[in-house]
Every structure is written in structure tokens, then in C-alpha cells.
N, C-alpha and C positions, 0 to 999 in steps of 0.2 A: 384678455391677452394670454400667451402660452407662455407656462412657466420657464424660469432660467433654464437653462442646462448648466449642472457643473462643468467646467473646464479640466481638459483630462491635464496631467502634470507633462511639463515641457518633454519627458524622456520618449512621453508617448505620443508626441505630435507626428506622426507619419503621415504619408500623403497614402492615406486608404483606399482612395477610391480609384488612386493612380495602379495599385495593387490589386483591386477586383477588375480593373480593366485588362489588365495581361492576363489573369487567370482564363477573363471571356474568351480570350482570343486561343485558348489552347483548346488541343482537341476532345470530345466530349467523352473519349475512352480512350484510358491507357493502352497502350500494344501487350500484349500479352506474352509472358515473359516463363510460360507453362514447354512452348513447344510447342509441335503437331502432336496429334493424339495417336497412339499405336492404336491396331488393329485387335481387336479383343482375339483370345488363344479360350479355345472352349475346354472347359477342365474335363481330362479325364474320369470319370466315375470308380474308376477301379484304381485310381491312381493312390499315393501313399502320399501322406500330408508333406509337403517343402519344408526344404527349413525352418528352423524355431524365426520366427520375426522380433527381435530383442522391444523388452518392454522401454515405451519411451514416453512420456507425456509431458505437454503442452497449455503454460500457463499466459495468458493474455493479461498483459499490464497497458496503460497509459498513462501519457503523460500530457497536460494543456500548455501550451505556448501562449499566451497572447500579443501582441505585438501590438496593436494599433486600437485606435476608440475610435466609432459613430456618435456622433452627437443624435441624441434619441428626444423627441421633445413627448412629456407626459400627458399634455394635454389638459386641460382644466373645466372643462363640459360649461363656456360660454365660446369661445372663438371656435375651440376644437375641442373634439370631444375626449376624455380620458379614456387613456390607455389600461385593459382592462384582463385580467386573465380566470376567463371562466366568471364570468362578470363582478370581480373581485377589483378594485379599484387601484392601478400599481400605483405607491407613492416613492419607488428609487428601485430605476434599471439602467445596468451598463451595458453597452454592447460592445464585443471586441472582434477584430480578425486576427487571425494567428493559424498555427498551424497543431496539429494536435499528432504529437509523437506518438507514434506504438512500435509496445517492444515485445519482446516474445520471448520466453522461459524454458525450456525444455529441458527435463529432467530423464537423463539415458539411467537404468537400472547397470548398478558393475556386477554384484553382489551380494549373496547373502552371508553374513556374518555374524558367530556365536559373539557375545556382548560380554556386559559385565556380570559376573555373579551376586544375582539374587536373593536367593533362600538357598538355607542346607537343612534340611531336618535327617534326622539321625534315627534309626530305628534297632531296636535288642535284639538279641539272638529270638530269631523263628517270632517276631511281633509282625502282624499283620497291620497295616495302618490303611485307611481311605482317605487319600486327599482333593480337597477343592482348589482347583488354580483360576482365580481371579485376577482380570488385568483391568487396572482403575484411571489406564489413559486418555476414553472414551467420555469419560464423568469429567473427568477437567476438562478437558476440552468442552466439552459443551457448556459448561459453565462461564466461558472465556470468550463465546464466539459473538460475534458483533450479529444484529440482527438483520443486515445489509446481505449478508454473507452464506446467510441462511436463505436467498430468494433467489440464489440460483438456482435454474431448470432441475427437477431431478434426473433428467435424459442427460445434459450435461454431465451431471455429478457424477453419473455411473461409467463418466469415460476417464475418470482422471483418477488413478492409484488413490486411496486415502490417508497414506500417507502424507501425499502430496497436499490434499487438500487440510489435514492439519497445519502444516508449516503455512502454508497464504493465512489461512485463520488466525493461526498465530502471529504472523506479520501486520494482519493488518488491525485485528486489536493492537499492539505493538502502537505501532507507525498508523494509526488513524486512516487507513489506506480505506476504499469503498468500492462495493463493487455498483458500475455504474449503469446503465440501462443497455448498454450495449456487451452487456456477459462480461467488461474485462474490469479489471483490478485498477481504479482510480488512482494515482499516487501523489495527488497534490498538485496545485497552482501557484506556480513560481511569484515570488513579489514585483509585483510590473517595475514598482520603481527602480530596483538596482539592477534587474536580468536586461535592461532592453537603455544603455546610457548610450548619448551623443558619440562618448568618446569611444566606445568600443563598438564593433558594426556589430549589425544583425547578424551574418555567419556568423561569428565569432562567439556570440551571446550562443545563438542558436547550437553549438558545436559543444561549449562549455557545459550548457545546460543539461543537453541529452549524456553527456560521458558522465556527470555528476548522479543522473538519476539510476546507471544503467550501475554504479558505486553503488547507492544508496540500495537499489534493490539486492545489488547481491550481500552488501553488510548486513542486512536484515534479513536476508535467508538465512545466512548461517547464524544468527544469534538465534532466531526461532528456532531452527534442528534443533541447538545445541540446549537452548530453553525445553522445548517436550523430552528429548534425550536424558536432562535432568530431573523430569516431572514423571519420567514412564517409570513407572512400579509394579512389580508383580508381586503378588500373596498367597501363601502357601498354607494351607489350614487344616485339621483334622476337623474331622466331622463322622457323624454314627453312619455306618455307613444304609440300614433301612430308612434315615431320615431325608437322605441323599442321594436315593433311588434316582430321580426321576432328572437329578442334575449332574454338567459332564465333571467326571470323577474320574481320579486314577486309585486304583489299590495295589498298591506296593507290600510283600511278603519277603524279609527277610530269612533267606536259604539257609543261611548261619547258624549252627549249635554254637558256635566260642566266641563268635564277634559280632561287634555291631556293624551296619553297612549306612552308608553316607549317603545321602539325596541331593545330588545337586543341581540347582535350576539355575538358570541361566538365561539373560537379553537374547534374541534376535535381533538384529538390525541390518538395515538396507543401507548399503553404500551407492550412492547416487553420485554421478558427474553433473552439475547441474551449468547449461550456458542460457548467460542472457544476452542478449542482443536487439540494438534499435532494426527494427523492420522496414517502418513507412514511417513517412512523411505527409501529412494530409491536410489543405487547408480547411477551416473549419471558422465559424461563427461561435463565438461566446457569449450567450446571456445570461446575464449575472441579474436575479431577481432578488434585490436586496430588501425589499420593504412593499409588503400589502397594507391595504387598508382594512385592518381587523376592528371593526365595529360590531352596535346591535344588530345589522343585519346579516352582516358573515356569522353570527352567532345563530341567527333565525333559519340560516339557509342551510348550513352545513352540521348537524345535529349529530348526526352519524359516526362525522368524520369527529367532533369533541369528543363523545362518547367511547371511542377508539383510543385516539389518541393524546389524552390529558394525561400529564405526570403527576398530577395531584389529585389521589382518590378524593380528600372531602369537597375539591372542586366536580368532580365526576358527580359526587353525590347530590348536590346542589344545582348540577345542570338544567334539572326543570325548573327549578324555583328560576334560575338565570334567564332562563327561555320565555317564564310569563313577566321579565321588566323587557324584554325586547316588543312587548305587545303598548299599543300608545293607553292611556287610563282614558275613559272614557268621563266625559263632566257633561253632568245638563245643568237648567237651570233651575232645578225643586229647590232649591236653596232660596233663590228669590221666589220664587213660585209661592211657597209658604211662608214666608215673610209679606209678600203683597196680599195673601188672603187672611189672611191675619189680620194685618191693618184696618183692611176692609169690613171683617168683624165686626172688630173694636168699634171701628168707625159708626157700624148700623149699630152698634150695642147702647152708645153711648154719645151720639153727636145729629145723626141724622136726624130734624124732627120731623115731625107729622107724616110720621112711616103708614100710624092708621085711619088718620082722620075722625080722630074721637071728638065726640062733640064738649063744650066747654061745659066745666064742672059748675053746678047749680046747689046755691044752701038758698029754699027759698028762693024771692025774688033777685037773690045776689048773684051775679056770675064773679065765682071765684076766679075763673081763668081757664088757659088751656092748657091740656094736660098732655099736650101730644109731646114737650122736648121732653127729652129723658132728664134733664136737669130740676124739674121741680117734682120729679121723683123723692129726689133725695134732699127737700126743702121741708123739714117738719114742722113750718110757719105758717104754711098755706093750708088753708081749708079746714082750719080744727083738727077736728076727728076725721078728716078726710086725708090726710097727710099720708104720702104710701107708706114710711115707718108702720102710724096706727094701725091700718089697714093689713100690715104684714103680721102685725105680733097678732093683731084678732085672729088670722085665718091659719094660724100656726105656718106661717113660711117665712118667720121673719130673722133666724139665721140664714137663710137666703139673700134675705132685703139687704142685713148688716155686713155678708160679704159683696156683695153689687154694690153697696155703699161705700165698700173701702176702696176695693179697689176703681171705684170712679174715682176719687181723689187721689189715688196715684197714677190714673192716666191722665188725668188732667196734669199733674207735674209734671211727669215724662214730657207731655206736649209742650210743656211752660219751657222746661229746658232742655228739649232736643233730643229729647234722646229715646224716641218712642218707639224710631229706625231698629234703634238694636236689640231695645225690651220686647219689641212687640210679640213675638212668636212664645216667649216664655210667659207674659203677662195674660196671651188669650189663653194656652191649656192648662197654668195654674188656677186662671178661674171657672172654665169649662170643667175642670176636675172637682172643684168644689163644690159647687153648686149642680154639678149633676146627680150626685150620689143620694142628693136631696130633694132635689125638683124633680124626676123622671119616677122615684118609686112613689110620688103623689099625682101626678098625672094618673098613674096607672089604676091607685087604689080608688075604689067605688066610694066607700065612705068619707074621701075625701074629695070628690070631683064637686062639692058646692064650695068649698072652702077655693078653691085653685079658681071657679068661676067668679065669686064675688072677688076675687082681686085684677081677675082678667078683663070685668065690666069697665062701664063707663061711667060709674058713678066716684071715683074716687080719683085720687094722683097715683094711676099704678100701672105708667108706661112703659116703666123697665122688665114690669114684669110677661109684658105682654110681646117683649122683643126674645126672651131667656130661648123658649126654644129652638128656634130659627138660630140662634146663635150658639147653642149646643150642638145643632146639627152643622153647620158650618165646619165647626171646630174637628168635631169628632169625622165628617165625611169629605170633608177636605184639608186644613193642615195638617190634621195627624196624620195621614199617608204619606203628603206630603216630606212631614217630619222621618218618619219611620224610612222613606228612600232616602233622605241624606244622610240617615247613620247608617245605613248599609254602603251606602259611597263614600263615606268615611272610614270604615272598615277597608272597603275596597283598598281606597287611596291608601291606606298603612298597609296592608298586604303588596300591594305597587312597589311602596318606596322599599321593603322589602327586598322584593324581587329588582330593583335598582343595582342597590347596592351588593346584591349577587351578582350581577350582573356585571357592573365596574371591577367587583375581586377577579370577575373570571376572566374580561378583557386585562386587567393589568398583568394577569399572570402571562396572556395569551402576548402580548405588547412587548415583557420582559424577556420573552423566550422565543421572540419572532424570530431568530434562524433559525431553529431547530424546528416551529411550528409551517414555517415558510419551507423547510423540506417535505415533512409528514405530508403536509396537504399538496404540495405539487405531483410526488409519488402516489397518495390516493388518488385525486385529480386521473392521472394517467394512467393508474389501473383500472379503475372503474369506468373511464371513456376509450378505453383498449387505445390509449395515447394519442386520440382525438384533439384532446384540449391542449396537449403539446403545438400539436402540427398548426393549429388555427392562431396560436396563438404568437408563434412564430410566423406566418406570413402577415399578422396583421403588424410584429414590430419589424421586419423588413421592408416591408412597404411603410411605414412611419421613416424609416432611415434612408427608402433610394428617394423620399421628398426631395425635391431642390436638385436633387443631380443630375447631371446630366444624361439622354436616353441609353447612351450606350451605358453607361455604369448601373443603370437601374436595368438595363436587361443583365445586364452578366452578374448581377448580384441576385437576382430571381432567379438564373439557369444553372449556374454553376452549386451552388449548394441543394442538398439530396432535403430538403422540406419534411417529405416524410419520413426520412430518416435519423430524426430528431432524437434524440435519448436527456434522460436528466441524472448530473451529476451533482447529487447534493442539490445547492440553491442556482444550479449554473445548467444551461439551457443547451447544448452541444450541437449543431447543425453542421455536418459532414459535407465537406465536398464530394463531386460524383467519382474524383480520380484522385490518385495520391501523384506525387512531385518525385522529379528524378535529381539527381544532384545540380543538374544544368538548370534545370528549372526553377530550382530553390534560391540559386544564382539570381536568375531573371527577377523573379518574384521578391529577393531582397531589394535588390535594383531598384525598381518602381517602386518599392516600398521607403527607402531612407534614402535613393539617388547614389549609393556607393555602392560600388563591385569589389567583392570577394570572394575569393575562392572558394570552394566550398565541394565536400568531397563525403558521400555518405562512409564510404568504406573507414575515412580516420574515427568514425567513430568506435573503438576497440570494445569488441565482447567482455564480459567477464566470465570465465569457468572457472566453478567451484566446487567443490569436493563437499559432499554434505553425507552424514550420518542421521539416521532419523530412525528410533525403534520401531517396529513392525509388530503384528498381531502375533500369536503363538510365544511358543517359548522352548528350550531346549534340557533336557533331563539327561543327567549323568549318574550312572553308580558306582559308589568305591567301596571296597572293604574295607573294614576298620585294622587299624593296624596292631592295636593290642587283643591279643590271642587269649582264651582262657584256657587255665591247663584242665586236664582231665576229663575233658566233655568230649563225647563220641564224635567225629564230624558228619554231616550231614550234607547234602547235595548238593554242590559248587550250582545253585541256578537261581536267577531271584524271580520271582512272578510279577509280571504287571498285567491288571486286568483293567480294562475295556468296555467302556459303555455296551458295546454289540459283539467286544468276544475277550481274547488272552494270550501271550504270550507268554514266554519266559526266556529272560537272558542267562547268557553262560559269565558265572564271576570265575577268574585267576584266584587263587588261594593258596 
């Protein structure tokens, strides 16, 4: 079955689909509102440049409307499949219609204007000084600047004054503003819940909203000017002047025999008229991607993109060790494997009889019995001197015989009480170990191959001894390997849980910081698929939302919005319509949207122009004479030298 869908709150129950149905019905291109195109006028070549074109430039802001919710169903991969982005499993998406305001900045140049004073250094009668002028506006700033901010175009960047581009910086560290995939300045998503009530229509909401932001943008221009204004500092330094060769320098020479003369530095600043103003109107889809499924296999698949972008180096560091608990631990069964051959052993060692068919032990015309169970092995009753004890101490193997004798009476207990299951693997190579060390370097030695025969014959009780090698080799060419592979999968397995529990720190981190890591990875995502995985991933939740509606609302919901013209704002998914809305239309569109008409009038929405001060690069230098005279000193040349990276002057001082 497919999971619930939340229920959007009563404010935003609108009739949506009543709203994508007028949109269909409008024409698929705005009228163009440029004019006819003049005739190009071919320039002159010999002609003299036109008028100065006054500097003016052009900030793009936005704003998101939302107004209405799709019920979006997630899917649950038995009835229907999950809904999936870049096959990442979504666990919470909203989808909204609304209209996405843009507003426009433009900042006219008035002026250039001397500021406040700076630096004064003071120099003696005829002292030569070389100064460095450093400006340290460049260093704060970039220390301040969001990293959003920074991915604009540099083709862009080179068309907008840098002043300019300071103050937006400024704003939007400020005011958390973003720049969003479509080059403009994000400014935030209204609270659906109180922007869009019963009691207040949509115009009205809608009117409110946009004069509010068109406020907000311009209060935050001028508090940024006015913030870098107070952060611009200039430094005024001596320095040798051979050490200084090769950096921009001024050297200043005091003309003066009797006075000192005054260095004055001085701000430059830009007086800007800046207006903002809403532009368009556009309706627009919102997908709000609140919640991925960040498991072991988003961790498997996306390695690149952790490695990038984790906020915690000892989690960066850890990464691999994280990477091998996303691999499954691999189990055989050597565990039993060597426990069943074991058994098996024991079993030939010590239980199976008549393994060789030896014939019954003879004293005389007496038949002692038969010697084939391994149990009257270790019977020192039977047979006299023929008993395997006697027979072990004569032939010097009978620390052998005495451990083969113990430990049969502790596997007989084991068997008595159950528990042979769990001893057995340790009962065979503790006796395999003991009895090898023993028995293999007498097999081997020449002088003693009669001794190891008369107990391996058939004339005595000495069947255990005739079973020892075969059960050495057992031991040693089958459960020791055995053995030896499960403590290396034992290892394994603690290596595993290991990389587990990497594993879990690095998903809990990923889990606690899934908005921010839900942005990283949509923006990689769409950088690395040159915004492929946007575009796919938007028709497949469109087509999830025109289910059940009717055709004509699922055609106008497929034509009407630009698909590939997708961009991501933060965690929020932006699909443009193909044309923006004229006031009449916003009318219409409220209309179908909440069933009330109101008026509705782009123009009441009123500009803001503001007067902004914002310091600029360079700086301004002034010379005074000093006003205490010395008496008695010759005067010298009313002229003070400034010299020049690439040459010199000299001004003329009053005196």
C-alpha cells in the first residue's frame, strides 16, 4: 500500500489544479513589451567616442511565493515504486504552486567623494620618507563571504562594479540570503502558514508580501554600505625604501628648511542612488526535498561527494574504515566443518572397532580376545604381559600410551555428559599436539622402527596404537586449516564490527545534519550531471502529481512549466513557468486559485531608492605645511617631491 500523505494545513487548501488549468489556457508567449527593433546605424570609424554612458549596474534578487500544495505520494516499492532522486530513496517531499517574485537592484554611480581622514604622518624639515599604502577591505571581505556567493560566473562577476559586489556579500552573510542556480540572490521563503490566511485574499497576501521584501532588501543594503564603510581601513607605513623596490610606494621629501609638512590620507567613496523594484511576476513549481534516505548504501555510492563535503575531518579521516562496514562480512561454515571432523577423529580414534581386522590375541592354546575395539587397549587385565600399557613402557612409547589413556577417559565423560559437541575441536588438537612431538620423531628414527613395529603387530592389545597416525594426519591436514580459517574470520568479523560502528558515527552525523547535507549533495548532484538529475527528477515528481487528475490539468501542468529550466534553491527545487503574469492575470490566476477576486495592480507595488555610501579602492593624499616656523634657518624651495613607481613629480607648497 502507498504511504499517507501529510495533509497540507487548512490555509493552504486551494484548488491547484483549478489554478494550473487557467495558466494552460494562456498564451504560450508573453507579447513583447521591447518594441520594434530599429535599424542598426553603422559607426563611423573616424568618428569621436559619444557621450560618457553613466556607470549603472544591475543586481537580481528573488523572492518564492508559495500558495498551494500537490499531494505527492512517495511510494513504497511494493504497490508503487519509490520515489527516487538520482536513485537515492526520498523519505519527505513537498510540492507547491505559487508564483516566484523578481526584483531588480540597480545601482546609478552619483559620485565620487573625498571620505573620512585616515592617516596623517608628519615629516621634519628636508626628511625623505617612503611610504606603503595598504587597503585591508579585500581581506575582510573575503573572510565573510558565504561560499554560495562565490559560484558566481566569473563572466558575470566582471560586469558588476565591486563595490557592488561587496555590499550583496555583505548582505547575504547578513541576512542568510543565497545565490540560487539561476545567477539571482535568494531571499527567503515566506511562512506558508500566516502569508496565505482564509481571512486575507491572495492579492492582498501577495501585495503585502512583495512591498515587505522590496523593505527588507533595501534595509539591508544600507546597513551593509554602512557595515564595510565602517570596516574600510587604510595603512600608512614607512618602510626602507631598497626593501620596497619592487612594491607600489610613494616617497614623499619634505621641501622645508623650518617646518614640518603634514601627510594627509584620506577615504574615497562612491555615492550610489540605489532603486529596487519588483519586475515579474512568474508562476513557478516548488520542491521542497526535505528528507533522503542516507544509509549504507548512499555511503557506498557516493564516496567522492563525503570526501568533499563532511564537516568533520576525524569523520573524513575514517571514511574508509566506514566504506569497508558498508561491504556484507562474508560467513562459511569452517566453524562446523572443523567441529564435524573433529568428532570424526575422535570417533576413528577411539570408538570405531575393528578398523583393522587383527586377528584374536593368542597366550598358548588360550584366545585372550580381540583386540580390534580400542577400549581393551587401555584394560591392563587382559593378556598379562600383553596388555598395551606393558607393551608401551617395553617399547619406550608409553608416555604416549599414558596420554591416549587419559584423554580416552575424558572423552568418554564428555560423551557420558553431553558435552563432546563443544570440547571436541579443542580435545582433538590438544591430543594431536601431544602425542605428535612424540610419536612422528620415532616413526622416523631407524633405531627405533622395531620398537614402533612390535607395538604396531598383532601379537599384543595395541590398537590405539595402530589408529595414532591416521589421526595425526586428520588432525593436523584437516581441522587445523580448518581452525586456522576461523580465526582469521574471527579477526575479520572484529575488523567488520569495527568498520560498523564507523559506519553508524558517520551515518548519525550524516542524519543530524541532513539539511545541510540534502543541499551539498543536490548541488553536486547537478553540477556533476550538468543539471541532468535535476531535470529527471522533476518530471518523474510531476508526473507522480498530474496521477488522478484530470487530462486537461495534466496536460497544462507538463506544458506550462520550463522542465529544463529547473535551478536549486538550497533544499527547494524551482520549476519556472514559460511566461511571467500581467496584473490582469495574477487577478485571473488568484481567482481559480481561492474563488475570490481582487484587485490587484503591479504598479502599487512602490520602489525603494536609497542613497548608499560604500568606500572604493584608491585613496586621496593631501599636503599641509606645518604651522610652527623655526627661526633662523635659511628657507629652502616652496616644492615637496613625490615620487613614483615609473617616475616624479613635485608640488608647489604656500609658505
Amino acid at each position: 500500500m502507498q504511504k499517507a500523505v501529510t495533509v497540507p494545513p487548512p490555509e493552504l487548501v486551494h484548488d491547484c489544479e483549478a489554478a494550473v488549468r487557467y495558466l494552460g489556457r494562456l498564451p504560450t508567449a508573453a507579447p513583447s513589451a521591447s518594441g520594434p527593433a530599429q535599424d542598426p546605424v553603422a559607426f563611423a570609424v573616424c568618428s569621436a567616442p559619444a557621450a560618457r554612458t553613466p556607470p549603472q549596474f544591475l543586481v537580481h534578487l528573488r523572492h518564492p511565493f508559495p500558495m498551494c500544495e500537490f499531494v505527492i505520494g512517495l511510494g513504497d516499492d511494493i504497490d508503487i515504486p519509490k520515489l527516487r532522486f538520482s536513485c537515492i530513496p526520498v523519505t519527505n517531499l513537498r510540492l507547491y504552486l505559487g508564483l516566484s517574485v523578481s526584483f531588480e537592484q540597480r545601482w546609478n554611480l552619483l559620485r565620487l567623494a573625498i571620505g573620512d581622514l585616515s592617516s596623517t604622518v608628519g615629516l621634519a624639515p628636508l626628511e625623505k620618507l617612503t611610504l606603503e599604502v595598504q587597503a585591508s577591505q579585500r581581506k575582510v571581505l573575503e573572510q565573510s563571504t558565504l561560499d554560495s556567493t562565490d559560484e558566481l560566473d566569473s563572466t558575470e562577476s566582471t560586469t558588476i562594479d565591486k563595490e557592488v559586489v561587496n555590499v550583496m556579500r555583505a548582505s547575504s552573510r547578513t541576512r542568510s540570503w543565497h545565490v540560487d542556480g539561476s545567477g539571482s540572490l535568494s531571499i527567503g521563503t515566506p511562512k506558508l502558514g500566516g502569508s496565505l490566511g482564509i481571512q486575507a485574499g491572495v492579492q492582498e497576501s501577495l501585495s503585502q508580501s512583495s512591498q515587505a521584501a522590496i523593505e527588507h532588501i533595501s534595509e539591508t543594503t544600507k546597513k551593509s554600505a554602512h557595515s564595510l564603510k565602517t570596516m574600510h581601513k587604510l595603512e600608512v607605513r614607512g618602510v626602507t625604501e631598497d626593501f620596497r623596490q619592487s612594491r607600489m610606494t610613494r616617497v614623499v621629501k619634505n621641501p622645508y628648511t623650518d617646518r614640518a609638512l603634514s601627510l594627509n590620507v584620506f577615504q574615497l567613496e562612491k555615492h550610489y542612488s540605489v532603486k529596487t523594484a519588483m519586475v515579474e511576476l512568474r508562476p513557478a513549481l516548488f520542491i521542497d526535498v526535505r528528507g533522503l534516505d542516507f544509509d549504507a548504501h548512499f555511503v557506498a555510492s557516493h564516496v567522492d561527494f563525503l570526501r568533499l563535503e563532511l564537516l568533520d575531518a576525524p569523520l573524513t579521516e575514517e571514511l574508509p574504515l566506514a566504506l569497508r562496514g558498508t561491504e556484507p562480512l562474508e560467513r562459511s561454515d569452517k566453524a562446523s566443518a572443523a567441529h564435524d571432523t573433529a568428532l570424526l577423529a575422535l570417533r576413528f580414534l577411539f570408538d570405531v572397532p575393528n578398523l583393522f581386522k587383527a586377528r584374536h590375541v593368542q597366550a598358548g592354546p588360550t584366545d585372550l580376545g580381540d583386540p580390534n575395539a580400542p577400549a581393551t587397549s587401555f584394560n591392563a587385565n587382559v593378556g598379562g604381559d600383553q596388555d598395551g600399557l606393558d607393551d608401551a613402557a617395553r617399547n619406550d612409547v608409553g608416555v604416549v600410551f599414558t596420554a591416549l589413556n587419559y584423554f580416552y577417559a575424558v572423552y568418554r565423560e564428555l560423551v557420558a555428559t553431553n558435552r563432546l559437541d563443544v570440547n571436541a575441536v579443542a580435545l582433538a588438537g590438544a591430543l594431536a599436539t601431544e602425542i605428535k612431538e612424540r610419536w612422528i620423531p620415532m616413526t622416523a628414527d631407524v633405531e627405533s622402527r622395531g620398537k614402533i613395529r612390535n607395538v604396531l603387530d598383532q601379537g599384543d592389545f595395541t590398537e590405539i596404537f595402530r589408529r595414532i597416525t591416521g589421526f595425526l594426519a586428520m588432525v593436523s591436514g584437516m581441522v587445523t586449516p580448518l581452525v586456522e580459517a576461523v580465526a582469521q574470520e574471527e579477526a575479520a568479523a572484529r575488523a567488520h564490527r569495527a568498520a560498523v560502528l564507523a559506519l553508524e558515527r558517520l551515518l548519525e552525523h550524516v542524519r543530524c545534519n541532513r539539511n545541510y547535507y540534502i543541499q551539498r549533495l543536490l548541488a553536486y548532484l547537478s553540477a556533476k550531471t550538468n543539471a541532468q538529475t535535476i531535470i529527471d527528477f522533476v518530471d518523474e515528481v510531476i508526473e507522480r502529481a498530474a496521477t488522478g487528475m484530470a487530462p486537461s490539468t495534466q496536460t497544462a501542468l507538463r506544458s506550462v512549466f520550463d522542465h529544463s529550466g529547473a535551478f536549486l534553491d538550497r533544499q527547494q527545487i524551482i520549476v519556472p513557468a514559460f511566461r511571467a503574469l500581467t496584473s490582469a492575470q495574477v487577478e485571473e490566476f488568484c481567482l481559480a486559485l481561492s474563488g475570490q477576486r481582487q484587485p490587484f495592480d503591479l504598479s502599487r507595488i512602490a520602489p525603494a531608492v536609497d542613497a548608499v555610501e560604500v568606500p572604493a579602492d584608491g585613496l586621496h593624499l593631501e599636503l599641509a605645511a606645518g604651522a610652527c616656523i623655526l627661526e633662523g634657518v635659511p628657507p629652502g624651495t616652496n616644492s615637496a617631491e613625490l615620487s613614483l613607481h615609473d617616475g616624479s613629480f613635485k608640488v608647489a607648497v604656500g609658505g
